[in-house]
DSSP file (Angstrom, degrees, kcal/mol; ACC not computed):
  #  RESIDUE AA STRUCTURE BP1 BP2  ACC     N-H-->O    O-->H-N    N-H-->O    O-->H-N    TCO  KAPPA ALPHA  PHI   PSI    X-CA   Y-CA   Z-CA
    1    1 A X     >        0   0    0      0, 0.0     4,-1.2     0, 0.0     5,-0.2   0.000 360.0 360.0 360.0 -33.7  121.0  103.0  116.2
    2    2 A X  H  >  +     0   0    0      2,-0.2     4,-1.4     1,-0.2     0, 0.0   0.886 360.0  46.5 -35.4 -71.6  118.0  102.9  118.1
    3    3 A X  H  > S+     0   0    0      2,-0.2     4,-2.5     3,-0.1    -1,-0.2   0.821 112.5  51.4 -67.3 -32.3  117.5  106.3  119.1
    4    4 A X  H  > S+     0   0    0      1,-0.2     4,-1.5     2,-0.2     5,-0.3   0.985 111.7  54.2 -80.9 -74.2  118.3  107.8  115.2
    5    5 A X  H  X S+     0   0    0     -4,-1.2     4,-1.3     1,-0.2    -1,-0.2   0.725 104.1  47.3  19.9 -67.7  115.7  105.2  114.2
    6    6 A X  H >X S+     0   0    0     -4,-1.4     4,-3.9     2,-0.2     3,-3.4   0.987 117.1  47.3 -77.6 -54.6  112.9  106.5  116.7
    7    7 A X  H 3X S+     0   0    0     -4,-2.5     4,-1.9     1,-0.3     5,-0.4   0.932 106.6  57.7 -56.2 -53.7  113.7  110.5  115.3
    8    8 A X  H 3X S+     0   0    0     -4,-1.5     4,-0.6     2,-0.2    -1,-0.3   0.615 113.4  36.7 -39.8 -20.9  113.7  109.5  111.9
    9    9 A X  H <X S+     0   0    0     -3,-3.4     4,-4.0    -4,-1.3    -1,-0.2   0.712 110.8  60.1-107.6  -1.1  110.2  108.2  112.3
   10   10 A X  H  X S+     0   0    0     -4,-3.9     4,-1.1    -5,-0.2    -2,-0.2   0.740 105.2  48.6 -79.3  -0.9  109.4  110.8  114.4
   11   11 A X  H  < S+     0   0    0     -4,-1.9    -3,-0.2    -5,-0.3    -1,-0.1   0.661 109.6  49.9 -94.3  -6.3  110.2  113.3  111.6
   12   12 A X  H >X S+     0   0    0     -4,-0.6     4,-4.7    -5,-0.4     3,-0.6   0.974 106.0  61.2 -69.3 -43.9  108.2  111.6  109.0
   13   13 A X  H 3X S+     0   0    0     -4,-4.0     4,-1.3     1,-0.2    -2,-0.2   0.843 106.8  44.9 -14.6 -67.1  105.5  111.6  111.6
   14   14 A X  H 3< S+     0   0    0     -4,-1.1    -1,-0.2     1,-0.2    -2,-0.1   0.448 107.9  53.0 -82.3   2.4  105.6  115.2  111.6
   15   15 A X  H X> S+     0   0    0     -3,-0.6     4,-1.9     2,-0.1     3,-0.8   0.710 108.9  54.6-106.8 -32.6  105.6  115.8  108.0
   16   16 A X  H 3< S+     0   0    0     -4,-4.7    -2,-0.2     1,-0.2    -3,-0.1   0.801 108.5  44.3 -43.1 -33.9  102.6  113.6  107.7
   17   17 A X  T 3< S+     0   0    0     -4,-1.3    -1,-0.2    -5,-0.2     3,-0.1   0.140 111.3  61.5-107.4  16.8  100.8  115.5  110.0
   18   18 A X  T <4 S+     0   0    0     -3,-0.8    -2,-0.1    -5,-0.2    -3,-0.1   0.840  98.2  56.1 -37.8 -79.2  102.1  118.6  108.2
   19   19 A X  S  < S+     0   0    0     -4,-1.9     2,-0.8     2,-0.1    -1,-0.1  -0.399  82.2  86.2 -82.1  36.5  100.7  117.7  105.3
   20   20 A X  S    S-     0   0    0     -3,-0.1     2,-0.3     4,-0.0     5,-0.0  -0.716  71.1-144.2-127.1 162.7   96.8  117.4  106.3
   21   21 A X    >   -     0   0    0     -2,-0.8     3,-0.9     3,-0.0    -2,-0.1  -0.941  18.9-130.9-106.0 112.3   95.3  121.0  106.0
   22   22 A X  T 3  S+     0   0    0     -2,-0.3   131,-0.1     1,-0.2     0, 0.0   0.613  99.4  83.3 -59.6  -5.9   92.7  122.0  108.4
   23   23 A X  T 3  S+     0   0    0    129,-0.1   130,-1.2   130,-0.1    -1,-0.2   0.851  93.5  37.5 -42.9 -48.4   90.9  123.2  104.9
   24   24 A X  E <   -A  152   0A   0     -3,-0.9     2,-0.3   128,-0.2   128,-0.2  -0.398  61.0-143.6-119.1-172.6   89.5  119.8  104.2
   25   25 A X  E     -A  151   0A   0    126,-0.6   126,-1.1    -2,-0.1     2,-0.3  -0.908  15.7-159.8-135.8 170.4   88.2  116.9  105.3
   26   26 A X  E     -A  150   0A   0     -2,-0.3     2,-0.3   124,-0.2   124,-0.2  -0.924  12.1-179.7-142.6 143.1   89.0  113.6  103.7
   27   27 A X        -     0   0    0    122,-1.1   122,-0.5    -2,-0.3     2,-0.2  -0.850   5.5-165.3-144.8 118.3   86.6  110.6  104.2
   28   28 A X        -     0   0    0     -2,-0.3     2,-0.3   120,-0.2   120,-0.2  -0.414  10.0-155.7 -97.2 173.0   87.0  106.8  102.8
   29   29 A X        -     0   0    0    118,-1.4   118,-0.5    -2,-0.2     2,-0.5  -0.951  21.1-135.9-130.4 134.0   84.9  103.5  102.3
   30   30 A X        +     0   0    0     -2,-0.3   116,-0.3   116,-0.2   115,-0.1  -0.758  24.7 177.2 -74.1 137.9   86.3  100.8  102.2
   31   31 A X    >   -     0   0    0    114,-4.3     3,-9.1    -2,-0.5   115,-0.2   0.393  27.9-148.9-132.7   3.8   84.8   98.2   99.0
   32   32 A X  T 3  S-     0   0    0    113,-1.0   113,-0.2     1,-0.3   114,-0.1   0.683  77.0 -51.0  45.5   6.9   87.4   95.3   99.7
   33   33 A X  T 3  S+     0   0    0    111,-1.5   110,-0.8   112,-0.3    -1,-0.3   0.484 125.8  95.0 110.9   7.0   87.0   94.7   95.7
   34   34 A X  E <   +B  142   0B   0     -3,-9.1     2,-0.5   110,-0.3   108,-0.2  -0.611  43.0 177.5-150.3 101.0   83.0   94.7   95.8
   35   35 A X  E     -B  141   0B   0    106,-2.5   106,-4.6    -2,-0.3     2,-0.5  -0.740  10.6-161.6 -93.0 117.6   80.5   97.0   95.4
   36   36 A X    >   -     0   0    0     -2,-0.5     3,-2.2   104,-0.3    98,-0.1  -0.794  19.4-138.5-104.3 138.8   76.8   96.3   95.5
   37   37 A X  T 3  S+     0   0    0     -2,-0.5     3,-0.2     1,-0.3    -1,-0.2   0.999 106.2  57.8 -55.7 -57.8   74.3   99.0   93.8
   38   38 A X  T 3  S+     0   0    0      1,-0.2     2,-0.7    -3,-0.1    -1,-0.3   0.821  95.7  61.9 -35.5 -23.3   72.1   98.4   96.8
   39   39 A X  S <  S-     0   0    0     -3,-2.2    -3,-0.2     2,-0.0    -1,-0.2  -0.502  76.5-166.8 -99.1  65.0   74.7   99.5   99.5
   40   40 A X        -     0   0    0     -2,-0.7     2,-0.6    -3,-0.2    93,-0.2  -0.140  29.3-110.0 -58.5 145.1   75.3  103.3   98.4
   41   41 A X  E     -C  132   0C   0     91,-3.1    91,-1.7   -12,-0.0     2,-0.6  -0.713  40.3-158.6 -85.7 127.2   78.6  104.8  100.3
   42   42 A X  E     -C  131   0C   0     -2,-0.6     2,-0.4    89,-0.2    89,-0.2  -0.862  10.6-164.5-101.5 111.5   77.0  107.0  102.4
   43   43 A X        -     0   0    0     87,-0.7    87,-0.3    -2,-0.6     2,-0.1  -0.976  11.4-171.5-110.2 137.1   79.1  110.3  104.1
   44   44 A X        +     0   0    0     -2,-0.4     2,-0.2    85,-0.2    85,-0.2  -0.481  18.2 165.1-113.1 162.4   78.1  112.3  106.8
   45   45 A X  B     -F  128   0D   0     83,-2.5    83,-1.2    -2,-0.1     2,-0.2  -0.789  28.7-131.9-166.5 141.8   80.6  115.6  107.1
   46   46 A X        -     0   0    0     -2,-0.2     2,-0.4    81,-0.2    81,-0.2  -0.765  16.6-157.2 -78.0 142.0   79.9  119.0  109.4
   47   47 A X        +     0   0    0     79,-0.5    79,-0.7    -2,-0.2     3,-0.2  -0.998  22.0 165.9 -86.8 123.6   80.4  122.7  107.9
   48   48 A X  S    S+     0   0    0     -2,-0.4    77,-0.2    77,-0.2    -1,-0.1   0.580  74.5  46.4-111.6   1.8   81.0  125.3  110.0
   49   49 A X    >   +     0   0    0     75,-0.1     3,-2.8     3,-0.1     2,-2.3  -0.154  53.3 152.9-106.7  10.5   82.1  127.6  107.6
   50   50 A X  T 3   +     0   0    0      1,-0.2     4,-0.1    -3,-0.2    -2,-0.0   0.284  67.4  75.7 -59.8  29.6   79.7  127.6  104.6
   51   51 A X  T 3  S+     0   0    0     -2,-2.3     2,-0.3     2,-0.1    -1,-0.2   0.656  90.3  77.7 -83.1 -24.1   80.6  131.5  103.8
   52   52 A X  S <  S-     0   0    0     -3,-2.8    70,-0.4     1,-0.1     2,-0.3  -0.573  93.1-123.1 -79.4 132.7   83.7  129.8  102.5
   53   53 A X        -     0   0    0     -2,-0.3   101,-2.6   101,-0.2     2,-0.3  -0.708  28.5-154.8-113.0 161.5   83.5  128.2   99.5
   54   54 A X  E     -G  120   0E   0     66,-1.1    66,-3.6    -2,-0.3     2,-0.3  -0.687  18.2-144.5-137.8 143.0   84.4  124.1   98.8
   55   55 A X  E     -     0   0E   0     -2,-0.3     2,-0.4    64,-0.2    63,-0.2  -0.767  14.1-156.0 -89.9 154.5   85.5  121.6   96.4
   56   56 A X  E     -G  117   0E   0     61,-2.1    60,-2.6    -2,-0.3    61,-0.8  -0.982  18.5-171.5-139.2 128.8   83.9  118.5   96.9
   57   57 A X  E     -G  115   0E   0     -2,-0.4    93,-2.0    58,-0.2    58,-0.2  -0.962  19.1-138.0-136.5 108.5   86.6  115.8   95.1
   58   58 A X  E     -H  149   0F   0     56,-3.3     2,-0.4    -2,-0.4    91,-0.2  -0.512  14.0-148.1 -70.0 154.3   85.7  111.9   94.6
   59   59 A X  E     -H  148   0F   0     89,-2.1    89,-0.6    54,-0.2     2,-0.3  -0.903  18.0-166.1-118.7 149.7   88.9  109.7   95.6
   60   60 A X  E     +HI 147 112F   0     52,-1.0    52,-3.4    -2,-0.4     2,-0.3  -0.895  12.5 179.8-138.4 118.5   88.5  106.6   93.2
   61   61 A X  E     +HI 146 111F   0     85,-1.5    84,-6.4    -2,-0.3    85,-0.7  -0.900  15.4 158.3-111.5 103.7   90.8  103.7   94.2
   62   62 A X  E     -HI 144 110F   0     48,-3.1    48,-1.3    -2,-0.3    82,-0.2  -0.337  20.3-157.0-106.3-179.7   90.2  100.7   91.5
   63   63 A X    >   -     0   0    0     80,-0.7     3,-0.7    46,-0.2    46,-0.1  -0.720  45.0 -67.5-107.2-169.4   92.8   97.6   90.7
   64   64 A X  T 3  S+     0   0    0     44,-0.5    -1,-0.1     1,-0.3    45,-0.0   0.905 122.7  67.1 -52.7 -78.2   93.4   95.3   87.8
   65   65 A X  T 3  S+     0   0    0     -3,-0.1    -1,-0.3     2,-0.1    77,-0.1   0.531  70.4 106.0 -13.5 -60.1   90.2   93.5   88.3
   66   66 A X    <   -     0   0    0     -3,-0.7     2,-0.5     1,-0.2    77,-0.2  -0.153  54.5-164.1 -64.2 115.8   88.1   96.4   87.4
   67   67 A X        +     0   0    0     75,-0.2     2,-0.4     2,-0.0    -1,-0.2  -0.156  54.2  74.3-113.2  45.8   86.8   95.5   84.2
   68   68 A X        -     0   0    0     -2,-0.5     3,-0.0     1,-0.1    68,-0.0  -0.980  66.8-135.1-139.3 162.1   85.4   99.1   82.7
   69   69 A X  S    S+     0   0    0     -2,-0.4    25,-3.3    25,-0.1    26,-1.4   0.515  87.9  18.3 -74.7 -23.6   87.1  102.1   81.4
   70   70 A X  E     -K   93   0G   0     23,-0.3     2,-0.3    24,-0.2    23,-0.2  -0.920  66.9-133.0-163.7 156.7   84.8  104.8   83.4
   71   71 A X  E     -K   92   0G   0     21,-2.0    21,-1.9    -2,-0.3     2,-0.4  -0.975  11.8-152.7-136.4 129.9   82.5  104.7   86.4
   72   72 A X  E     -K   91   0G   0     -2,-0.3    63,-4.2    19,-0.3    64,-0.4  -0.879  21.2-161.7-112.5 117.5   78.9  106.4   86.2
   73   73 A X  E     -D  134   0C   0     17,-0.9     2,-0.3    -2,-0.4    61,-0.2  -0.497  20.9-147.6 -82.5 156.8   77.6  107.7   90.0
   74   74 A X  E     -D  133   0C   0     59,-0.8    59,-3.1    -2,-0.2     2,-0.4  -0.871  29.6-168.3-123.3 120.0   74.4  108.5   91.0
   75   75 A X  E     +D  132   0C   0     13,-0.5    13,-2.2    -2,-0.3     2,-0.4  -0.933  13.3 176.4-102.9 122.0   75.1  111.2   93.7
   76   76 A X  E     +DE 131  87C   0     55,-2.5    55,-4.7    -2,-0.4     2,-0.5  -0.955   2.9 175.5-135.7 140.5   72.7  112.8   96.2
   77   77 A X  E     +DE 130  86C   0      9,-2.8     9,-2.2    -2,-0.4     2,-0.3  -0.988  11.2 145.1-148.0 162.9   73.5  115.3   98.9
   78   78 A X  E     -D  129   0C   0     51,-0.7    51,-2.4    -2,-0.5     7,-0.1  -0.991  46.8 -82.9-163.2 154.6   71.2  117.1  101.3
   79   79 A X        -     0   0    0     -2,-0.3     3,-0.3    49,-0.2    49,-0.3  -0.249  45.7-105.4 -54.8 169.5   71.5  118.4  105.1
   80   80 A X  S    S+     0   0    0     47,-0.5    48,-0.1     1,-0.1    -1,-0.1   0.579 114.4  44.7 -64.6 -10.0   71.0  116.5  107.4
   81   81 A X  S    S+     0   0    0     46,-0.2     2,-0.4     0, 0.0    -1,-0.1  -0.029  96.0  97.9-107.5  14.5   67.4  117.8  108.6
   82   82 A X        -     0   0    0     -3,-0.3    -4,-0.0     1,-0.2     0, 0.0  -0.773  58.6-161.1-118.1 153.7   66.1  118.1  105.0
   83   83 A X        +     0   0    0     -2,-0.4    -1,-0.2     2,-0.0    -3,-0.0   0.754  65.7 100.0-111.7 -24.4   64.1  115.7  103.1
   84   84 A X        -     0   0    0      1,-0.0    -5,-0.2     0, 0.0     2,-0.2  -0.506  57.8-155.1 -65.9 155.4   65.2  117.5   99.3
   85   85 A X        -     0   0    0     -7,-0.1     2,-0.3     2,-0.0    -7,-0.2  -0.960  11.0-155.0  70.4  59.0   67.7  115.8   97.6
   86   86 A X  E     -E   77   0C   0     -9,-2.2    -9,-2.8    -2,-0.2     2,-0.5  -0.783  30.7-165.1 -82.5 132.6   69.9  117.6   95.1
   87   87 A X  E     -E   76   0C   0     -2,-0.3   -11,-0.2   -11,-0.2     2,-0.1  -0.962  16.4-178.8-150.9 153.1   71.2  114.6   92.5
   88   88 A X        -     0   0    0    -13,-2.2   -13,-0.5    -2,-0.5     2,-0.3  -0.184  17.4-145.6-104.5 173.7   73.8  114.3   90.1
   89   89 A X        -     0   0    0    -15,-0.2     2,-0.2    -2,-0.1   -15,-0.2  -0.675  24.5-168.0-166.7 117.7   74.8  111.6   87.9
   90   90 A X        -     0   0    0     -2,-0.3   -17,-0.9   -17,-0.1     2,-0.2  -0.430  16.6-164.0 -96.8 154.1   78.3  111.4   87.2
   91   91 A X  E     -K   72   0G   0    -19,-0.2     2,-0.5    -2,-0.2   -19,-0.3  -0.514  13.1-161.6-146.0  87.7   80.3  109.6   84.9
   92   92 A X  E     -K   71   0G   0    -21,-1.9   -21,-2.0    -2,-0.2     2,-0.4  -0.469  20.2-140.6 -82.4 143.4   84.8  109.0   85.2
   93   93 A X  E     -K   70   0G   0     -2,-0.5   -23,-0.3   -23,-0.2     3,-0.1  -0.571  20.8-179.0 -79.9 144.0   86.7  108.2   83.2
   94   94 A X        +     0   0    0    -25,-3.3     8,-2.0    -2,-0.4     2,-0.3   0.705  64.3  21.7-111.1 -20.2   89.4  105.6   84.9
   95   95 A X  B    S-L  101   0H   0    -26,-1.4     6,-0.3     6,-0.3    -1,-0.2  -0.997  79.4 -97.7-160.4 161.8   91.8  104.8   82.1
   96   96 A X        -     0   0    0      4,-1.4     3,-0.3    -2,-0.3    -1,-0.2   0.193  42.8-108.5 -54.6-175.7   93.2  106.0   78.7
   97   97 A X  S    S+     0   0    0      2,-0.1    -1,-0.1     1,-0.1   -28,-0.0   0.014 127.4  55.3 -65.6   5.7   91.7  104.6   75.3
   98   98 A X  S    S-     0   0    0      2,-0.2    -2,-0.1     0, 0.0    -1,-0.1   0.238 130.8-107.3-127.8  21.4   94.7  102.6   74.6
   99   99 A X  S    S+     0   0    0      1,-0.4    -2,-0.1    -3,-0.3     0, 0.0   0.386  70.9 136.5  84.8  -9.0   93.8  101.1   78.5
  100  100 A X        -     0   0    0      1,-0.1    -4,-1.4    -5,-0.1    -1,-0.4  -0.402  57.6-111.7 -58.0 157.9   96.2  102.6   80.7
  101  101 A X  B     -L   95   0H   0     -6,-0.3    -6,-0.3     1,-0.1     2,-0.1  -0.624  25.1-132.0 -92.3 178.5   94.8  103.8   83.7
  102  102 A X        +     0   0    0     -8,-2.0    -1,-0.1    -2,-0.2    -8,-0.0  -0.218  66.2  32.0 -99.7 174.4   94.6  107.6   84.8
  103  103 A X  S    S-     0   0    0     -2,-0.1     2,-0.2     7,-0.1     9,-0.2  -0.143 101.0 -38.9 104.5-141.4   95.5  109.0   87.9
  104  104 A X  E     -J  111   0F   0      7,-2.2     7,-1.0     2,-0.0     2,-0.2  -0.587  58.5-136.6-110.2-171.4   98.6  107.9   90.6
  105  105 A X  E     -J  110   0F   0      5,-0.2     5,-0.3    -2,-0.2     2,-0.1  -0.969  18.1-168.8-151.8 125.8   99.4  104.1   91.2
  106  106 A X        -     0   0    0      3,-2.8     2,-0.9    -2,-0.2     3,-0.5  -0.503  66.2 -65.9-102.5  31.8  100.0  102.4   94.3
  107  107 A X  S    S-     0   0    0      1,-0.2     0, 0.0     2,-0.2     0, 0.0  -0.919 120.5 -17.1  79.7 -94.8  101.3   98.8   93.5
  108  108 A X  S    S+     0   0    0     -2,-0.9     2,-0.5   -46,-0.0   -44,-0.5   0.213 121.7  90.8-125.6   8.4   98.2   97.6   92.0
  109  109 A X        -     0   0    0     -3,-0.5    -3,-2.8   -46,-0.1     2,-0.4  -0.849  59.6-157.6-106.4 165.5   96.1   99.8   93.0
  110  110 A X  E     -IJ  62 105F   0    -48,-1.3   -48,-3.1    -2,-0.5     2,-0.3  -0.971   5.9-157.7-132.7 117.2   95.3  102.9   91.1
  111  111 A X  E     +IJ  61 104F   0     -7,-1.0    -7,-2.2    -2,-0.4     2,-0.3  -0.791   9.7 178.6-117.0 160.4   93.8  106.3   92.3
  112  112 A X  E     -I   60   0F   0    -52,-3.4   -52,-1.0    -2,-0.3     2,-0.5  -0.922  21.3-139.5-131.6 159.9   91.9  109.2   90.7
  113  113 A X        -     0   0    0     -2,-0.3     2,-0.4   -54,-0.2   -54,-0.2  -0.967  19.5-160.7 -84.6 116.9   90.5  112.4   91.9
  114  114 A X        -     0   0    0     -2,-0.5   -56,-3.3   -56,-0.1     2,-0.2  -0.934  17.3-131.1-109.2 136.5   87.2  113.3   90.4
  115  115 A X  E     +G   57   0E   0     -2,-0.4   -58,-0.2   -58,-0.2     3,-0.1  -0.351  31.1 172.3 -75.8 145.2   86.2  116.6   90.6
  116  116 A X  E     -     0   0E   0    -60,-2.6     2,-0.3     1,-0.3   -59,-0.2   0.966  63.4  -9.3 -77.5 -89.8   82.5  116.9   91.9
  117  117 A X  E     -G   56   0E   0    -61,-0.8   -61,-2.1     3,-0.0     3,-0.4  -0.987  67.6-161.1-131.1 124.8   81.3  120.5   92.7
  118  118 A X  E    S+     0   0E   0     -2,-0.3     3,-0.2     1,-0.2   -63,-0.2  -0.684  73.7  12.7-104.9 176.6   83.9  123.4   92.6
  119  119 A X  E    S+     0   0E   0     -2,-0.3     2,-0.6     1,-0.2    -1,-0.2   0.858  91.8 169.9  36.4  45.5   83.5  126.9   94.3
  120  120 A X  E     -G   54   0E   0    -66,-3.6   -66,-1.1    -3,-0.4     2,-1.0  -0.704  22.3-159.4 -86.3 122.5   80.6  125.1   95.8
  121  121 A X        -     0   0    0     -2,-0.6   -68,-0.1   -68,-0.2   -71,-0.1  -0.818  15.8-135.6-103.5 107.6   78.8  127.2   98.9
  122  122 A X        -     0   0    0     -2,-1.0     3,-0.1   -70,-0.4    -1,-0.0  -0.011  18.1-122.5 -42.8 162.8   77.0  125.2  101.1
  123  123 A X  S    S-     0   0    0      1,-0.3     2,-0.2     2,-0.1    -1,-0.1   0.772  83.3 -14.1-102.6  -4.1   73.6  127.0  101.8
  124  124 A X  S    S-     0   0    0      1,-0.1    -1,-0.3     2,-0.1   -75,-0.1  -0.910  81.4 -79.8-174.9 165.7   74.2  127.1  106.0
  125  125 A X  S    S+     0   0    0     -2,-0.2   -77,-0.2   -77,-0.2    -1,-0.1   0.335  81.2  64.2 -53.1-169.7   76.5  125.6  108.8
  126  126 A X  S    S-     0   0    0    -79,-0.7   -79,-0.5   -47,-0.1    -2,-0.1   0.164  80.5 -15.0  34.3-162.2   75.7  122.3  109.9
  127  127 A X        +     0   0    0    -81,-0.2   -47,-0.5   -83,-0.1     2,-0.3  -0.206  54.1 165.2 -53.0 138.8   75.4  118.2  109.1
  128  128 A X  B     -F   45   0D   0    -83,-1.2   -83,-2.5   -49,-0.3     2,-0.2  -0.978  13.3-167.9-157.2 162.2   75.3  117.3  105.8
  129  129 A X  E     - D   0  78C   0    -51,-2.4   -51,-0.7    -2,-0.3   -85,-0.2  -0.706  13.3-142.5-144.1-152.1   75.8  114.1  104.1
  130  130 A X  E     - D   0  77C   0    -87,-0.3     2,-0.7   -53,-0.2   -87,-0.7  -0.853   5.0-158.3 169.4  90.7   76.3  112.4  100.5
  131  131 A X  E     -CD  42  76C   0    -55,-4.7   -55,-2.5    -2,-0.2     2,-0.3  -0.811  19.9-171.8-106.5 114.0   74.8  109.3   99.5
  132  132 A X  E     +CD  41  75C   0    -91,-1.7   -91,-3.1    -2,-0.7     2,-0.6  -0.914  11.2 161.8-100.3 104.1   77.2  107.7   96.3
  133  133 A X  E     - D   0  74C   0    -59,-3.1   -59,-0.8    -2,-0.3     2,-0.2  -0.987  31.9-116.5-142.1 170.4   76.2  104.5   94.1
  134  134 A X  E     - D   0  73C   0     -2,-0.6   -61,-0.3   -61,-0.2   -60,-0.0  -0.571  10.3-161.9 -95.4 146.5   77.3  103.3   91.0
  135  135 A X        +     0   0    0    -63,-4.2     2,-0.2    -2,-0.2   -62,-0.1  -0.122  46.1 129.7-107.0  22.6   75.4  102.9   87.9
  136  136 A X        -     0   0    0    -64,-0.4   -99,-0.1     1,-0.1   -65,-0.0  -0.438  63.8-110.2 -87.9 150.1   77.5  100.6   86.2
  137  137 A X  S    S+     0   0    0     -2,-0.2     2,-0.3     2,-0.0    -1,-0.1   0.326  94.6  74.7 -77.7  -7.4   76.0   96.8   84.4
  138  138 A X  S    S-     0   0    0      4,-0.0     3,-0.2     0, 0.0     2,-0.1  -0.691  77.4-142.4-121.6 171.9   77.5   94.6   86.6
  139  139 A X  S    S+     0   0    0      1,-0.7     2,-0.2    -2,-0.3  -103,-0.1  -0.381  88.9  33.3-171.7  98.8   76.2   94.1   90.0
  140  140 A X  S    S-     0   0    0   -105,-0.5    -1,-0.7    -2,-0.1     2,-0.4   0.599  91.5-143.2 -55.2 161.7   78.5   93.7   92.3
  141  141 A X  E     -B   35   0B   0   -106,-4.6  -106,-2.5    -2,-0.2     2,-0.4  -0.831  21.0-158.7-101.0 141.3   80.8   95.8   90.8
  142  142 A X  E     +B   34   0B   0     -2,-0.4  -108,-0.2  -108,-0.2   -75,-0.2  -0.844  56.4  42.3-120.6 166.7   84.2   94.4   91.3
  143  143 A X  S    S+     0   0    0   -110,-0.8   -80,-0.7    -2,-0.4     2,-0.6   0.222  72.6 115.6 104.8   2.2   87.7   95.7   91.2
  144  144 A X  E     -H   62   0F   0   -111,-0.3  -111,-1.5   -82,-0.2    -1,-0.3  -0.819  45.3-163.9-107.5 140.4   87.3   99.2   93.3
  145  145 A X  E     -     0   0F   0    -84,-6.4  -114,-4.3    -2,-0.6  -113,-1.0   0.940  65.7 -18.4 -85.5 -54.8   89.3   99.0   96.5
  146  146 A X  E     -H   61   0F   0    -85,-0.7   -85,-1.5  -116,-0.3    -1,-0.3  -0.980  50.3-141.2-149.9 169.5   87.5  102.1   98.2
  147  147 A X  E     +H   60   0F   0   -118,-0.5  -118,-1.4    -2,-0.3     2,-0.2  -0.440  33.5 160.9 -91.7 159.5   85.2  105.6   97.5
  148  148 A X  E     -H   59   0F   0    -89,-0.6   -89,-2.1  -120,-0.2     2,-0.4  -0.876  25.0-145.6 176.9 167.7   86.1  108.3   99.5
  149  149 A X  E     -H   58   0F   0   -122,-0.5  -122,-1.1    -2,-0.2     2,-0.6  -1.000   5.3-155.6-153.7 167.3   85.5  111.9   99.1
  150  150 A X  E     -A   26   0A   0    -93,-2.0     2,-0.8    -2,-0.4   -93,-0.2  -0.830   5.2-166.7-129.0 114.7   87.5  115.4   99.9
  151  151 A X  E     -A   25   0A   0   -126,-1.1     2,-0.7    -2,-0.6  -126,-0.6  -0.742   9.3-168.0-124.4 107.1   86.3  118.5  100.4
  152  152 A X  E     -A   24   0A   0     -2,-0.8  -128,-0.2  -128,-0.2   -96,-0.1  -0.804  24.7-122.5 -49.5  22.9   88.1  121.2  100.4
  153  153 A X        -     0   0    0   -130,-1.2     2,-0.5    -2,-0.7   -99,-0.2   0.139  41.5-132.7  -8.2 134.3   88.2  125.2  101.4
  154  154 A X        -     0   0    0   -101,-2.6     2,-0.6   -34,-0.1  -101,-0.2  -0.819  21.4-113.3 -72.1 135.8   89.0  126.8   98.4
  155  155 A X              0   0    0     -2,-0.5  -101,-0.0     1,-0.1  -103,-0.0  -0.837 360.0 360.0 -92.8 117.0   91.6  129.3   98.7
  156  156 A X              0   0    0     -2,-0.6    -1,-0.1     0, 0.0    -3,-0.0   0.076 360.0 360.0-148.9 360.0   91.3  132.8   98.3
């Protein structure tokens, strides 16, 4: 029983590590259920490939607690060696009008994709990073579990 046991998780193993695509990168934050506007989630990520063109994808993970319908970003992203700034200000929506949430669901937590910048070209190879905070009335913001963001090769 033992031995069936150890192949069975060594074949989930290997469909787990299947399933990552060297195309993206995936990077999370943790927010333990509290987000302060002061603490931005900050990601650093390398391109080596910027001829190739990228999605860049928020991961959204909220629970019950979180008591708005939508979350509004202030987004900034730049190289690392650059003092400009390009910044966005985003706004998702997290749940229906009749209060469902969007997206998949995890026990009680609930995730979304939002899309960022698509068929996005980086302007050169190297460091870049991503500095994310929320613009939202409340301060901490509570009920998001983590941030996270995906980026992507787009495929030909």
């Amino acid at each position: 029983m033992g031995r069936y046991s150890f192949v069975w998780i060594l074949v989930w193993v290997s469909i787990l590590i299947a399933c990552i695509s060297p195309l993206e990168q995936v990077k999370t934050i943790a927010l333990d259920g509290h987000w302060a506007s002061e603490n931005p989630a900050r990601f650093e990520f390398d391109i080596q490939d910027a001829q190739n063109l990228k999605n860049i994808i928020f991961v959204i993970r909220n629970n019950n607690q979180y008591p708005y319908m939508n979350l509004r970003l202030q987004v900034s992203i730049s190289g690392m060696q650059e003092k400009k700034q390009h910044k966005d200000i985003l706004n998702y929506t997290l749940a229906r009008s009749n209060g469902l949430w969007k997206g998949s669901q995890f026990g009680g937590t609930k995730e979304i994709l939002g899309l960022y910048k698509t068929h996005y070209r980086f302007p050169s190879n190297g460091k870049y990073k991503i500095e994310v905070m929320h613009l939202m009335n409340r301060n901490p913001l509570i009920g998001l579990e983590d941030i996270g963001i995906k980026i992507e090769t787009v495929k030909p």
